[in-house]
PyMOL commands that place a pseudoatom at each C-alpha (Angstrom):
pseudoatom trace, name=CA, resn=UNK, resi=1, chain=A, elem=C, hetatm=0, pos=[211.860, 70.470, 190.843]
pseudoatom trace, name=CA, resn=UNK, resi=2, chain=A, elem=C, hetatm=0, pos=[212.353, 73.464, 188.548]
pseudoatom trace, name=CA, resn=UNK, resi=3, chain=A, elem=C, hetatm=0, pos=[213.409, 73.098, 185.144]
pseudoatom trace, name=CA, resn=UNK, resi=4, chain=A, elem=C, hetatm=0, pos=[216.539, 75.563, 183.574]
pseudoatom trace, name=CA, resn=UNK, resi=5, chain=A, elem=C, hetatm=0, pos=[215.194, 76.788, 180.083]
pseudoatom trace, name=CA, resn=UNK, resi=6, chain=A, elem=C, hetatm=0, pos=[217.714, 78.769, 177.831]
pseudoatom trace, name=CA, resn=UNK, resi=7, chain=A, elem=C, hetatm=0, pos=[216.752, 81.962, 175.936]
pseudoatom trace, name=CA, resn=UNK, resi=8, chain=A, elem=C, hetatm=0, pos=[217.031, 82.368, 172.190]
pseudoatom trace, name=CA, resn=UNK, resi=9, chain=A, elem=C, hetatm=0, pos=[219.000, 85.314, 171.386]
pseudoatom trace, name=CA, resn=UNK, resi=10, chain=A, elem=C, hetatm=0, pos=[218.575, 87.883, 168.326]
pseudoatom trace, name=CA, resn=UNK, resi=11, chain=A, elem=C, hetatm=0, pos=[220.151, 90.977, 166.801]
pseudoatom trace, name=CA, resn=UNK, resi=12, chain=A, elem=C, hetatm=0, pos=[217.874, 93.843, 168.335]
pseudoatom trace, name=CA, resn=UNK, resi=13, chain=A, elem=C, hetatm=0, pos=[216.041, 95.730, 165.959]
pseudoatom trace, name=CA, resn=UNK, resi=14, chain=A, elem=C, hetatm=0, pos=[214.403, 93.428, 163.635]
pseudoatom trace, name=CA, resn=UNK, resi=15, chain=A, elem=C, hetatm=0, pos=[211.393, 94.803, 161.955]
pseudoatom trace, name=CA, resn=UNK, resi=16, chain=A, elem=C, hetatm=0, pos=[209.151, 92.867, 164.837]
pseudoatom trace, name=CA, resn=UNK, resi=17, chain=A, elem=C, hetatm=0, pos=[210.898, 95.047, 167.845]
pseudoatom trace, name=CA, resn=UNK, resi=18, chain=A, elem=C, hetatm=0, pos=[210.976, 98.234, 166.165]
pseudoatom trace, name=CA, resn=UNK, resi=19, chain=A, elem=C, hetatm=0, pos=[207.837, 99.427, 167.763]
pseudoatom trace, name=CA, resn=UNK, resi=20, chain=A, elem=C, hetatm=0, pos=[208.008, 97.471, 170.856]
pseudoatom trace, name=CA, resn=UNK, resi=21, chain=A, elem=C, hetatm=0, pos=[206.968, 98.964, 173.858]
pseudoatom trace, name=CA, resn=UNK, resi=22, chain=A, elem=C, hetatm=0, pos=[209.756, 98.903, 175.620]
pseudoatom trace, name=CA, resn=UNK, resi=23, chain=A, elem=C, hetatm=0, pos=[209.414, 99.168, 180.507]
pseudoatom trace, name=CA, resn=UNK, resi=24, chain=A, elem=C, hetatm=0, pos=[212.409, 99.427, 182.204]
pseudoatom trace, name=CA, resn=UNK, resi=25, chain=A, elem=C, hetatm=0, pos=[211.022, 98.539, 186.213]
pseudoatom trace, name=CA, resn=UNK, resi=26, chain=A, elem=C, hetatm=0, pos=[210.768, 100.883, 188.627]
pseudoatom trace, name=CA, resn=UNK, resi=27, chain=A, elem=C, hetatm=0, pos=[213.578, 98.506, 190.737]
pseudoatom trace, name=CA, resn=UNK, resi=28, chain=A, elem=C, hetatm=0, pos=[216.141, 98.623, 188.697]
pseudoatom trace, name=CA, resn=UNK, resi=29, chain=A, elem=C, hetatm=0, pos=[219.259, 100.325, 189.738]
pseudoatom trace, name=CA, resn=UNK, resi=30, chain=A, elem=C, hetatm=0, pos=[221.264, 103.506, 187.295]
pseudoatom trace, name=CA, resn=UNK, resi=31, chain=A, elem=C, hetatm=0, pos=[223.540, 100.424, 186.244]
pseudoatom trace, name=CA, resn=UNK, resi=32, chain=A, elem=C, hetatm=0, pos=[222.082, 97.278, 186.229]
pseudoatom trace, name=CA, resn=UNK, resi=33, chain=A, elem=C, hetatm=0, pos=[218.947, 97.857, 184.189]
pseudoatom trace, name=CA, resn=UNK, resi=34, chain=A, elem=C, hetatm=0, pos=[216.892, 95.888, 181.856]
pseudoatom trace, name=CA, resn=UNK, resi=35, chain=A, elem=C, hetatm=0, pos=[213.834, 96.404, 179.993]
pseudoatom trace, name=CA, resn=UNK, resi=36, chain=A, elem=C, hetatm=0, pos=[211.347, 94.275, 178.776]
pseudoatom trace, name=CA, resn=UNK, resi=37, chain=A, elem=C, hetatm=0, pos=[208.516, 94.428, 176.196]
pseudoatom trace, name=CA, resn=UNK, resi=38, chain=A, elem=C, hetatm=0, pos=[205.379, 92.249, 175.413]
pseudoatom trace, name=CA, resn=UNK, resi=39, chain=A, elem=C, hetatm=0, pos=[205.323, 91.110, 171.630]
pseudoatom trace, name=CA, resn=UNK, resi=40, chain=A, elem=C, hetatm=0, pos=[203.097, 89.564, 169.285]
pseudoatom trace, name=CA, resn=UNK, resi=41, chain=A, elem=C, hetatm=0, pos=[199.133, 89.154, 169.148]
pseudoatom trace, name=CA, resn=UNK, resi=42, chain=A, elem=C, hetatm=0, pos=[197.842, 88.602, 172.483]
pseudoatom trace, name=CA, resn=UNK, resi=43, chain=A, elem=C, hetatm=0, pos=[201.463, 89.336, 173.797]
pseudoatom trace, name=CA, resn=UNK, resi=44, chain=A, elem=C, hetatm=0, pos=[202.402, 85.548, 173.852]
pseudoatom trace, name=CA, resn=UNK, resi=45, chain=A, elem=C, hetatm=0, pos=[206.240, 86.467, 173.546]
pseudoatom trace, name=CA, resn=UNK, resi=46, chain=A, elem=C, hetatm=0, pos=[208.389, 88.690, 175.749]
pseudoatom trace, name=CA, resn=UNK, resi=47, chain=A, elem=C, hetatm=0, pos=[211.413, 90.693, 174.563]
pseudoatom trace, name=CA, resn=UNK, resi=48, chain=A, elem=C, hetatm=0, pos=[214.262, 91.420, 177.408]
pseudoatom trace, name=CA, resn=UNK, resi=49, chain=A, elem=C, hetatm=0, pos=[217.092, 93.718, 176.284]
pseudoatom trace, name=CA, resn=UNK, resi=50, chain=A, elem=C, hetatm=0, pos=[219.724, 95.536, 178.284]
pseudoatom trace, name=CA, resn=UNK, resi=51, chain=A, elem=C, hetatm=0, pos=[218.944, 99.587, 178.555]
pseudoatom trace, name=CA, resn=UNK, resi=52, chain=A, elem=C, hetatm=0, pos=[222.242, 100.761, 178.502]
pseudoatom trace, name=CA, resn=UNK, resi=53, chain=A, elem=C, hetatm=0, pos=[222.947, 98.717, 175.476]
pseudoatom trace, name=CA, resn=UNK, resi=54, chain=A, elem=C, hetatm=0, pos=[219.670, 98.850, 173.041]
pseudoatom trace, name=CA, resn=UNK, resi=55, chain=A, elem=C, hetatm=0, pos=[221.306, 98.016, 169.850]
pseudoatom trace, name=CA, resn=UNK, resi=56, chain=A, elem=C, hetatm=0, pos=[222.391, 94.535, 171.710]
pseudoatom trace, name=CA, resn=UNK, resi=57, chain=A, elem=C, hetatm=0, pos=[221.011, 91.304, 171.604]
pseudoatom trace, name=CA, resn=UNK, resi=58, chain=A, elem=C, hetatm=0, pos=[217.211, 90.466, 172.476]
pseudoatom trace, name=CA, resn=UNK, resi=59, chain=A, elem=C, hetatm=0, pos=[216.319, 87.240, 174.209]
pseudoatom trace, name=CA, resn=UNK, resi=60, chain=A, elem=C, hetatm=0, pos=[212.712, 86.434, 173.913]
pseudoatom trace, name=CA, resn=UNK, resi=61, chain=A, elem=C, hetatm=0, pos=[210.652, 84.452, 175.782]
pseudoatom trace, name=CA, resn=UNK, resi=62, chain=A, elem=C, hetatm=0, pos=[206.923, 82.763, 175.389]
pseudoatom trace, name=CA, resn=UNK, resi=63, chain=A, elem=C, hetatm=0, pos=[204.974, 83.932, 178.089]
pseudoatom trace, name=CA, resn=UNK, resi=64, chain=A, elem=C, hetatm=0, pos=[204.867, 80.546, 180.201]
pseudoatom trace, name=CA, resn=UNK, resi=65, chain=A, elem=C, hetatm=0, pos=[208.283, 80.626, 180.398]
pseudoatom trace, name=CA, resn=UNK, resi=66, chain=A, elem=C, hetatm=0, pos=[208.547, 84.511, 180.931]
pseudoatom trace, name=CA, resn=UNK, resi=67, chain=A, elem=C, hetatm=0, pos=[206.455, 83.896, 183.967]
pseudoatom trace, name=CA, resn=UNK, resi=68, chain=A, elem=C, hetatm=0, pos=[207.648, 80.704, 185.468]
pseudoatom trace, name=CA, resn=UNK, resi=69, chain=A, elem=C, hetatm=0, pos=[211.012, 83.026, 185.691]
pseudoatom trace, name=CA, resn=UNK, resi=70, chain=A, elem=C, hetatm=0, pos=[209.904, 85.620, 186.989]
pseudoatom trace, name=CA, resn=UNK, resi=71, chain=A, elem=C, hetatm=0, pos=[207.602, 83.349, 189.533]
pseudoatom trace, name=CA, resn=UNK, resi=72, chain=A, elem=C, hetatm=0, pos=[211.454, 81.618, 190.129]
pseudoatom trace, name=CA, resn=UNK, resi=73, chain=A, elem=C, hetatm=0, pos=[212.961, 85.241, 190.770]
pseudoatom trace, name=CA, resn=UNK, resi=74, chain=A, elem=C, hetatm=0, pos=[210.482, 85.832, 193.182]
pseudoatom trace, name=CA, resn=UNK, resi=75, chain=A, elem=C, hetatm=0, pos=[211.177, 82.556, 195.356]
pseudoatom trace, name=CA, resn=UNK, resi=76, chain=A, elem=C, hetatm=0, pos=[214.695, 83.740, 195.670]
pseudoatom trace, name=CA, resn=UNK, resi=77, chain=A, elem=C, hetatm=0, pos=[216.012, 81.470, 193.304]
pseudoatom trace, name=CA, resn=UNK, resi=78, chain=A, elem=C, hetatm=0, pos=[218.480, 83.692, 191.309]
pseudoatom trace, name=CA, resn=UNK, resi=79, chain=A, elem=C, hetatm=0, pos=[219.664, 85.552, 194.597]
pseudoatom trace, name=CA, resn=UNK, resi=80, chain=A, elem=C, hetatm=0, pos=[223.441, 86.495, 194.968]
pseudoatom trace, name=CA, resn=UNK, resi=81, chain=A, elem=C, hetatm=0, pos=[223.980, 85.802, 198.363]
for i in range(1, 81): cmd.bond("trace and resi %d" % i, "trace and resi %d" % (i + 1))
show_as sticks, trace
zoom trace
C-alpha cells in the first residue's frame, strides 16, 4: 500500500533557490506547466514551482520521496480519468 506524504511549502526565492537550475519537461502543456530543480549537495532535495507563477510558493521534496512520486505518477496513480 502506498503512503500519501505532504509537501512543505516556502516563499520562492530564498537565497538557497536563487541559482537553482530550474527544467520545465518536455510534456508539459503551454498551461499546465511546472518546473523542477535539484538542490543541495549531492542533490538530496527537489524544488517544484509553477512556471507561469515563479515568484509563488516552492514545495520541496527529499529525493526518496521525489521519486516514490514520480514512480506513483508513472503507475497511473494521479490520473484524471
Amino acid at each position: 500500500m502506498e503512503t500519501t506524504r505532504t509537501a512543505t511549502s516556502y516563499p520562492a526565492c530564498p537565497a538557497h533557490l536563487a541559482h537553482a537550475a530550474w527544467r520545465t519537461s518536455t510534456r508539459s502543456q503551454m498551461s499546465n506547466c511546472v518546473q523542477v530543480a535539484p538542490l543541495g549537495p549531492g542533490q538530496t532535495t527537489v524544488a517544484l514551482r509553477d512556471s507561469k507563477d515563479r515568484d509563488g510558493a516552492v514545495l520541496l521534496f527529499g529525493r526518496a520521496d521525489w521519486q516514490e512520486f514520480i514512480a506513483a505518477a508513472k503507475r497511473g496513480r494521479y490520473d484524471l480519468n
